[in-house]
N, C-alpha and C positions, 0 to 999 in steps of 0.2 A: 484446368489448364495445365499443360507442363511446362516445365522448368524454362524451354522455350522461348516460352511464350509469356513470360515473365520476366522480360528486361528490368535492369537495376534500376528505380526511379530517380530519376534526378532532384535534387532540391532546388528549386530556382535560386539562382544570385540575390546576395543581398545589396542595398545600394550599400555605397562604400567602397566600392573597391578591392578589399584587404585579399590577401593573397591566397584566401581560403573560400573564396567567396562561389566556386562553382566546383566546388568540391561535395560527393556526393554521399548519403546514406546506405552502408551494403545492403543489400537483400539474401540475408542469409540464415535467417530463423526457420526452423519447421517445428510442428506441436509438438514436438518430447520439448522443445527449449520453453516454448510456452506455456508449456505445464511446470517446469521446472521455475521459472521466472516465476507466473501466478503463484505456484505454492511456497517456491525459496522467497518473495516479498513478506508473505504471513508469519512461513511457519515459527518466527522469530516469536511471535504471538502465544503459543505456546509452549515454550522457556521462559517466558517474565511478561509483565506488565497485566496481562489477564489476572492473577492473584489479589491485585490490590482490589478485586469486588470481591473478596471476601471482608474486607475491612467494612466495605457495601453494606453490603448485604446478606454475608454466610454462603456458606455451597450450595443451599436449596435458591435464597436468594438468587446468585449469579446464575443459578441455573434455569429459574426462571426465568429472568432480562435473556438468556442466552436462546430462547426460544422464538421469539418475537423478531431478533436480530438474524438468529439464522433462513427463518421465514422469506425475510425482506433479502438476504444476500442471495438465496436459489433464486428468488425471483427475480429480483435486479441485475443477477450477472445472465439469466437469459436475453431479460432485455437490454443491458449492456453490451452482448451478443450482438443483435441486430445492429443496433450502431454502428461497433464496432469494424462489421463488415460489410456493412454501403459505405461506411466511409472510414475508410482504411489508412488515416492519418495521424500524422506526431502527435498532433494536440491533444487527440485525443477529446475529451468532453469540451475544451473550449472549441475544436472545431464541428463539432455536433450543433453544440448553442448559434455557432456566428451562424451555423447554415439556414437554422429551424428559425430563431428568436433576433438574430441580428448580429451585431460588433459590440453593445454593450454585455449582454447577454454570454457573449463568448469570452469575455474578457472576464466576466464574475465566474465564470465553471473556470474557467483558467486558475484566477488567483486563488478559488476556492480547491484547486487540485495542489496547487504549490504551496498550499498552507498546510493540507496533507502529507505531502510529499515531504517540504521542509523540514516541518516539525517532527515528524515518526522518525525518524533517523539519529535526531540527538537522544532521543528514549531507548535508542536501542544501543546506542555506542556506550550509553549507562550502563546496560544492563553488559555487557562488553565488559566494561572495567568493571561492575561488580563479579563475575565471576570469574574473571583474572584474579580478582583480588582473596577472592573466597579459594582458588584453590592454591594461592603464590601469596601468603600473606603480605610477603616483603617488598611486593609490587604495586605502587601508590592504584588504584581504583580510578581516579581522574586522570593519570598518566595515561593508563592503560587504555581508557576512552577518545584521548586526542588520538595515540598512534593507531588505534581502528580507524579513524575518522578518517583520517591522512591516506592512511593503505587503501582504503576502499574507495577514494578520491581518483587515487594512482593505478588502482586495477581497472576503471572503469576510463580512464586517459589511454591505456594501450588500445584496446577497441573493441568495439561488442561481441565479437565471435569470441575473443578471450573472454571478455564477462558471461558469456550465454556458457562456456564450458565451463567456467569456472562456478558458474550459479547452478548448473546441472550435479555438479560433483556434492560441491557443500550441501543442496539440497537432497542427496541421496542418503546423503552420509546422517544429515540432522535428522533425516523420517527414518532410518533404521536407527538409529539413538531412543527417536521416540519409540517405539516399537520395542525396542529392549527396554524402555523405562516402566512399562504396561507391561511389557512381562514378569519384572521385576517385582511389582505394585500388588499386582494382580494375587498373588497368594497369601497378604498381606492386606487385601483388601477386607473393611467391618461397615459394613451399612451403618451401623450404632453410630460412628464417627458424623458421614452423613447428614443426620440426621437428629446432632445434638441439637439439646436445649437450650437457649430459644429457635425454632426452624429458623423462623424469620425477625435476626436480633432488633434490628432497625423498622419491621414492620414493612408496608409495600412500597413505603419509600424509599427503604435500602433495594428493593428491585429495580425502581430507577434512578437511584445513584450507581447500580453495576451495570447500569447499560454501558456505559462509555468502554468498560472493561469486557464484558461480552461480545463489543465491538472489536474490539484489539485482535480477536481472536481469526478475522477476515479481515482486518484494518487493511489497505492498498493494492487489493488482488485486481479490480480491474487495473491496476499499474500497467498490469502486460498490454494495453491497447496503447502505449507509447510506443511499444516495438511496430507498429502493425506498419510502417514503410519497409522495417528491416525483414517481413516474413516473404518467404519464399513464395507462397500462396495464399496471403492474407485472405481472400473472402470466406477458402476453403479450410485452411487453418489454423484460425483464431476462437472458431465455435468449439473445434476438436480440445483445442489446449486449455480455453477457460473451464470448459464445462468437466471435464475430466478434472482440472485442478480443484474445483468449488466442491465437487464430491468427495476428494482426497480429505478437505479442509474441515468437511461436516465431523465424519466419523473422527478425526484428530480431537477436534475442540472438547467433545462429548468425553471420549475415553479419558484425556487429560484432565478435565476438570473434575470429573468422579471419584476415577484412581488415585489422584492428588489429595482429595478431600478424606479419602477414604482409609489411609495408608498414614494420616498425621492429625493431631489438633491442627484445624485451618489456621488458628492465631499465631502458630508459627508459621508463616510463609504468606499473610497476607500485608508484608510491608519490606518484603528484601527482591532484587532484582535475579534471587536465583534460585525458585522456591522446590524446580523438581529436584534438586539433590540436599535442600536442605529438606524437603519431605523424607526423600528416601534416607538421609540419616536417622531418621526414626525409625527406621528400622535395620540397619545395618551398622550403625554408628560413626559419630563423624571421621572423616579419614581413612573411609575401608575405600577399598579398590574400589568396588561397584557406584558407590558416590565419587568418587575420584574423577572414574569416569565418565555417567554420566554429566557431571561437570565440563570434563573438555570434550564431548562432543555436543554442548548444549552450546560452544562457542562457534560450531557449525553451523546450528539454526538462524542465531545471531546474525555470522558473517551472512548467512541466505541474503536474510533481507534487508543487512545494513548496505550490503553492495547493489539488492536490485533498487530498493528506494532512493539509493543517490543516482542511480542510473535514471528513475522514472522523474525523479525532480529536472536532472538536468536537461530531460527528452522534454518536459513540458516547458521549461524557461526557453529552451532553444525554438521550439516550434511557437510558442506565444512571441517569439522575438524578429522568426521568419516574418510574422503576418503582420508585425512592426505595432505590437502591444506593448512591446518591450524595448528596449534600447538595444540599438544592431547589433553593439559588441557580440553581445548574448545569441546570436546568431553565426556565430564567426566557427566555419569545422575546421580543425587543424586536416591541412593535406595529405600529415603520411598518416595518420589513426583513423582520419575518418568520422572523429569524436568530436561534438560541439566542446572544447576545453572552455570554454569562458563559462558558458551556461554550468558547465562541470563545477569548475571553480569557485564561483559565485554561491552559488546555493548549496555548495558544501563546506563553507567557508564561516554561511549565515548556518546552518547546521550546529556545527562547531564550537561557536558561538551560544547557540541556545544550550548545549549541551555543559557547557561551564557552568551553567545555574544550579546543576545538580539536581532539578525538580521533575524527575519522571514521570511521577501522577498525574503533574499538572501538562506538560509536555502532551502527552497522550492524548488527554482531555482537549487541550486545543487540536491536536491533530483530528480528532473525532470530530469536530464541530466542522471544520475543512470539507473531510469528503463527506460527510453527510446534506452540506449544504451545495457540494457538488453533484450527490447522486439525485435532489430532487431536480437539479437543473437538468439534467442528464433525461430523467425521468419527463419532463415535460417537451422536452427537444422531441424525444420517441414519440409522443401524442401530436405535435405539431407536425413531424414532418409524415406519419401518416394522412392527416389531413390534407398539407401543404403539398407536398410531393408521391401521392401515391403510387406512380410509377418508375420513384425510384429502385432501381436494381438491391433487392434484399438478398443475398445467399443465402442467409439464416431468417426466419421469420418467428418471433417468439409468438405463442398466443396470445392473441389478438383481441378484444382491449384487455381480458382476464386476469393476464399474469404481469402485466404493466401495474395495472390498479390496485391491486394487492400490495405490491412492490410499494408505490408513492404510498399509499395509508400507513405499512410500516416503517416507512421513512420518515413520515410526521409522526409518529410516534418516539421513533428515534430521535429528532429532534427538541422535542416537548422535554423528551426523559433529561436530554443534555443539559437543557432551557432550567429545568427546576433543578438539578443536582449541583450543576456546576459554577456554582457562584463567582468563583477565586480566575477559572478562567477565563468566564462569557466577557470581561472588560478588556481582559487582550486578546483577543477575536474583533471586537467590537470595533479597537484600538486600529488592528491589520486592515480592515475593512473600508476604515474612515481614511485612510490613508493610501491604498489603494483605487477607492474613487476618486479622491483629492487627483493623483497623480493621473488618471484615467482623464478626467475634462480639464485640465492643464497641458500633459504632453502625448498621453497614451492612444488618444483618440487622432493624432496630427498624421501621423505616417501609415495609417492599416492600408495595407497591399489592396486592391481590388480583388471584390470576391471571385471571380472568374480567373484570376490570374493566381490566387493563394489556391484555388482548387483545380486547378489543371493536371495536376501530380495524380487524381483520381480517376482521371478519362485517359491517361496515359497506363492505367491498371485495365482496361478495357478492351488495348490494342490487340 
């Protein structure tokens, strides 16, 4: 289709009235931003929070967990693909679920995307003021972390075309940072290191206690399917942006995990939010330039994904809140941005908040438990609605049941691994969860939009 032929979709009204209320979402994404958004969400992944499976399970460890995980993300983001573009919606997986599985169904891939979404952002605004603080000693570390927080709040209120440039930029800038860090690494690289004794310190247990970390490493790349109202030619260009991003993410995760392991004793850097320049000080010594820098360009990869994840939190509050899962506010676009700001506010707010705890690990790990228990809902919607709807209009068709089936087995895997490792956070998961339902057959379930009227926005893509 062209550009044409592609009118800007409208959001429908929410009740209420409020003066934002038929105020619409731009259609202004094309796949360089989708790719940018998919890999600036990650790339924060490798700058911090992947290292602590070294505390895991060692470099061989993590790198085993990170096999099994990469597996299940090629596979998953092709079939997240198909979804993605039959139904080219905010929701995103909750509205995948409401179509295939129902209104309860949609409601659990929702809350299970916003526990995602919520939680990976206070993990990254850590890692934020840790390495403010590692190169500005005199600058408090949880300082540093609120005013990320804040700023990324506020760049994401002006409106999406600035976020979509702005996530384009910092993600250029953070994958040429990485790319000097590998080159940097790389003549300085000893398999010996690798390869020390014990391979495997923890045993194959420490292999699944670093899943959650091997996970970090792709943590919220289907994010970018919260944009897919904003793409210019969503059926056409959301295959183009994932799939080019998930390749980008492969080759990163592998080099970085190696040339990290390879270039330092892993015991330093499997417990600090900033482990490639404290690696690379072993070999340049702390306070040379080349650490220096890559230091504040690792605040790039950072800002990538601390701004697209508050961006994808807010897209899924706002769109669970259209469909009236959520309380209206949370639906409310301001008129001259364009930006859902409550939905913004809110969940960056509840962000924020988690991020004063100080517990990165554990942040993470809850965040890991979110979308994975999102991807199998995700994963099952793709089998129902080929059954249920086979004549739905697919653009992209992943292989058929092959590469779905592979995908769901490494997701229960993925889960299992969370299930046995992560003690300290499966009770607050558990906690989100029960609370969540609570609020779902009390209020959540009172107001959901009719499903032909919450999906009309998709036969208006068809015009």
């Amino acid at each position: 289709m062209s550009n044409s032929q592609n009118p800007v979709v409208p959001c429908a009204p929410n009740a209420g009235g409020t003066p934002g209320d038929t105020t619409e979402l731009v259609r202004v994404l094309k796949p360089i931003h989708l790719w940018a958004l998919a890999v600036g969400l990650v790339i924060s992944g490798n700058y911090f929070g992947w290292s602590y499976g070294f505390a895991a399970g060692g470099p061989i460890g993590l790198a085993l967990a990170l096999v099994p995980v990469t597996i299940f993300y090629l596979t998953f983001i092709l079939s997240y693909s198909e979804l993605a573009t039959a139904i080219p919606h905010a929701g995103g997986p909750s509205a995948y679920a409401r179509r295939s599985l129902g209104k309860f169904w949609g409601y659990m891939a929702g809350i299970s995307c916003l526990i995602e979404f919520v939680f990976a952002p206070p993990a990254i605004a850590l890692a934020v003021g840790g390495y403010i603080h590692n190169m500005v000693p005199s600058v408090s570390a949880m300082a540093a972390t609120i005013f990320a927080f804040l700023f990324f709040i506020l760049i994401n209120y002006i409106g999406m075309k600035t976020s979509a440039r702005f996530e384009l930029i910092v993600t250029i800038v953070a994958l040429a940072g990485l790319v000097l860090y590998w080159i940097l690494a790389l003549p300085h690289f000893e398999m010996s290191r690798v390869l020390a004794d014990p391979i495997l310190p923890q045993g194959y247990s420490g292999v699944l206690a670093a899943v959650p970390f091997a996970i970090w490493f792709f943590l919220a790349i289907e994010g970018g399917a919260m944009s897919a109202e904003e793409m210019v030619n969503p059926q056409k260009d959301i295959s183009v942006g994932f799939l080019s991003g998930m390749a980008t993410l492969t080759v990163m995760a592998f080099a970085t995990l190696f040339l990290t392991a390879g270039i330092a004793d892993y015991h330093m850097v499997e417990a600090v939010d900033f482990p490639l320049p404290m690696a690379l000080s072993n070999v340049f010594g702390e306070g040379s330039f080349w650490v220096l820098l890559i230091n504040f360009i690792g605040l790039f990869g950072l800002a990538a994904s601390l701004s697209g994840i508050i961006l994808g939190a807010s897209r899924q509050a706002y769109a669970m809140a259209r469909t009236g899962y959520l309380p209206k506010f949370l639906a409310y676009l301001s008129p001259k941005r364009h930006t859902p700001i409550w939905a913004l506010l809110v969940s960056g707010l509840i962000g924020l908040g988690t991020a004063l705890t100080g517990l990165t690990d554990t942040v993470i790990t809850i965040s890991c438990f979110g979308s994975v228990v999102m991807y199998l809902i995700s994963l099952v919607s793709l089998f129902v609605l080929r059954s249920k709807e086979p004549n739905l209009k697919r653009p992209f068709k992943v292989s058929y049941p092959v590469v779905p089936t592979i995908s769901f087995i490494m997701a229960i895997f993925c889960l299992g691994s969370l299930l046995c490792a992560s003690y300290d956070a499966v009770k607050w998961v558990i906690a989100v969860y029960v609370v969540a339902i609570v609020y779902y057959y009390i209020w959540g379930n009172k107001n959901i939009r009719p499903f032909e009227e919450e999906f009309k926005v998709l036969d208006e893509l068809d015009q």
